[in-house]
N, C-alpha and C positions, 0 to 999 in steps of 0.2 A: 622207599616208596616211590611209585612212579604211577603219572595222570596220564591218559591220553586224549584226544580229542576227538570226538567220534565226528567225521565230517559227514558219513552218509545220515545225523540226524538233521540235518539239513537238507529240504529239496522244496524250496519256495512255498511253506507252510504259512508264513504271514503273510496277511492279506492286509497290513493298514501299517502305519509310519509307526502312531503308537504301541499296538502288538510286537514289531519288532523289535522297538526302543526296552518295551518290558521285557523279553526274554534276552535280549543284549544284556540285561540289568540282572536278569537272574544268573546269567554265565558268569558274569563277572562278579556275583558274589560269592559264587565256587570258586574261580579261578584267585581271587584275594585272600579267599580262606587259607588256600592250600600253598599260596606265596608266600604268607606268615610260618609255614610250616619246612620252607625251604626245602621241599620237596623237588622231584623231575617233572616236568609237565614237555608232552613230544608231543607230536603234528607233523602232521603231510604238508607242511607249509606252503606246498602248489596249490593241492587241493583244496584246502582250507577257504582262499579266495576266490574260489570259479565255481561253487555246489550253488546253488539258487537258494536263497534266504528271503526276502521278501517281494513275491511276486515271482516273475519269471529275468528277478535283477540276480546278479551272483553277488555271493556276500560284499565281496569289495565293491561293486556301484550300488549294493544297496546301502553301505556305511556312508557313503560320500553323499549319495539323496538325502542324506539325514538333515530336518532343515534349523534343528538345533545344534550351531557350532562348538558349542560349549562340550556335548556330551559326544561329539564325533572327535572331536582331539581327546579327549578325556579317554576315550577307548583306544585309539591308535597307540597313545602316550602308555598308556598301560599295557595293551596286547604285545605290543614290540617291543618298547623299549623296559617295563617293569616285571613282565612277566616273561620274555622274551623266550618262547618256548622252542626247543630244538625238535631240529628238523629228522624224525626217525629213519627217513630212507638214508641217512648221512654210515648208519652204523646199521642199516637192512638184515633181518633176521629169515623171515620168511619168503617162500619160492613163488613166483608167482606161475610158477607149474603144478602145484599143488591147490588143493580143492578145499576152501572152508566154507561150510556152508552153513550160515545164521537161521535158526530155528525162526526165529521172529519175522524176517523180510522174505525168507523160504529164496534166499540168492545164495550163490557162492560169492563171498565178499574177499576175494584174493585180492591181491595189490590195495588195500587201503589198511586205516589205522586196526580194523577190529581182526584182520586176517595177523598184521604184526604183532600186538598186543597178546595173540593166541597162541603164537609160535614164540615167543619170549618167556608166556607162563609155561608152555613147555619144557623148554630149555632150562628153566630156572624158574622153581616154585615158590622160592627162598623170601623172595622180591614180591613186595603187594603191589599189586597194579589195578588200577581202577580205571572206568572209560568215563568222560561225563560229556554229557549227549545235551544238545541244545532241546528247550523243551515244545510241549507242540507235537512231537514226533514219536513216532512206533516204537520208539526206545525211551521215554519218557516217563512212561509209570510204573518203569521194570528198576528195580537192583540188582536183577542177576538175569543172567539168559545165557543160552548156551551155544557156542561155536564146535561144530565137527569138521575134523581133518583128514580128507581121503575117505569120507565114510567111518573111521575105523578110532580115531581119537578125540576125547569129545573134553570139552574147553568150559567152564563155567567161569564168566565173564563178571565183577561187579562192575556196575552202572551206575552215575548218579546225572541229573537232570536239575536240581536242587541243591541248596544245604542241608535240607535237614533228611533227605536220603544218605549223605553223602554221611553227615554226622551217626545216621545210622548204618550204614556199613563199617566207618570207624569201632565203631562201639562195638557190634559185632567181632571185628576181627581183633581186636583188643582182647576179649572176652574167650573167643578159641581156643580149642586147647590143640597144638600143634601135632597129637599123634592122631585124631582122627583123622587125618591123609595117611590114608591108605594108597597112596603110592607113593608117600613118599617113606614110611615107615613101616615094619612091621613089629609086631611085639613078641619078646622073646618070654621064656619059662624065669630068666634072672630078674632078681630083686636088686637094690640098693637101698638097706634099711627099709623105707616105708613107700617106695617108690620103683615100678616095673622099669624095666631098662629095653627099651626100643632100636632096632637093631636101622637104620639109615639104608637104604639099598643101593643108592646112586655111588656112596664113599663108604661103604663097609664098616662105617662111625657107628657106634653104641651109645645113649644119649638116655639119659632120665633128667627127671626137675629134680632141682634140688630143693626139697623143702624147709629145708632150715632156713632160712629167710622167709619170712612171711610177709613183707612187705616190698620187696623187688622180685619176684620171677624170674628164675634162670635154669638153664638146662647143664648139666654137666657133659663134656664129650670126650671119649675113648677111642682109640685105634683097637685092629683086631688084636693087636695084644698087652691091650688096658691099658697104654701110656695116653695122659690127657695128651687131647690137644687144644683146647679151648673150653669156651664157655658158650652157650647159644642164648639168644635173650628169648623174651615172652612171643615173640613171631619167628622166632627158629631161625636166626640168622646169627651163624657160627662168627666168636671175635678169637681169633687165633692169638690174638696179642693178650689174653688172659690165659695162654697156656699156662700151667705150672708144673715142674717137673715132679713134685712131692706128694702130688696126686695118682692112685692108679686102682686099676679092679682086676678081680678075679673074672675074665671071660672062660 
């Protein structure tokens, strides 16, 4: 699982020391949640200090105005050093020749976190990636919104702003069943006992649940010519190291 930071929900929406000391406060109980979960958490780590947070200050002179010492190390200590999020142009996915354009701000949002994030779920659907959006902001009371690519490929982004958005997206994605992606599966006419067998497009892979477990969710996975090759868990993400060779199907 992989967070991102959306820096364009930032563009000097507080107007008082207070308001932005509480929405620092709610960032950061996102960004805590999901450090206990030792997840990825990426950033534009240029941007991230220069977008305008409180006033017409950029985040970084608006943290240092902050005239509570206490809670201004408190965040630096944790933003860098505990949480210490990478910097995603280090491993850059998408073209900043190409055109994404955000249903919600009605801009083409190329070169920043929500244009990468979009050209990653591309590349790789496998991977949950969430955006969380400082709140206050046009992206705020949304958990999903949609990015288009070139006009022609459209990107449905989760967002959270909060935890208990965030906790609901969790729960949602927990709760999916991984063949309604329709792009990334289609379903075939073959059975497995009490279970359809979904043919993978990107790898040619053959894939059902296996229902004999009724208390861990898992996917069984085929080549085209029925030798496993692994096992996929409850978010579809293939572990080749549970290959077995004494496993195989009739395609």
């Amino acid at each position: 699982m992989e967070f991102y930071v959306n820096e364009l929900s930032l563009h000097g929406q507080y107007k008082s020391e207070e308001i932005f000391i509480h929405n620092l406060k709610n960032f950061l109980s996102i960004c805590n949640f999901i450090q206990e979960e030792k997840v990825s958490i990426l950033a534009d780590k240029t941007a991230i200090y220069v977008v305008k947070a409180w006033n017409e200050h950029t985040l970084s002179e608006s943290i240092s105005q902050i005239s509570r010492k206490d809670f201004k190390e408190a965040f630096y200590r944790f933003f860098n050093n505990k949480l210490n999020p990478k910097d995603w142009r280090e491993t850059q996915k998408h073209s900043v020749d190409d055109e994404y354009f955000c249903n919600i701000s009605n801009k083409n949002v190329s070169n920043t976190s929500l244009a990468e994030i979009s050209e990653r779920k591309i590349q790789n659907e496998s991977i949950n990636r969430i955006l969380i959006s400082f709140d206050d902001s046009i992206y705020s009371n949304l958990t999903q919104f949609e990015i288009t690519k070139n006009e022609t490929t459209q990107i449905t982004l989760n967002n959270c702003s909060n935890k208990q958005q965030l906790e609901e997206i969790l729960d949602f994605n927990k709760n999916k069943n991984i063949y309604e992606n329709s792009e990334r599966f289609v379903k075939t006419s073959r059975n497995n006992k009490d279970s359809v067998i979904y043919l993978e497009k990107l790898t040619d892979y053959y894939w059902y649940e296996d229902k004999f477990h009724s208390t861990n969710i898992h996917h069984e996975v085929f080549d085209k010519n029925g030798n496993h090759v692994g096992e996929g868990n409850e978010k579809g993400v293939l572990d080749v190291s549970k290959k077995d060779n004494n496993k195989k199907i009739d395609i």
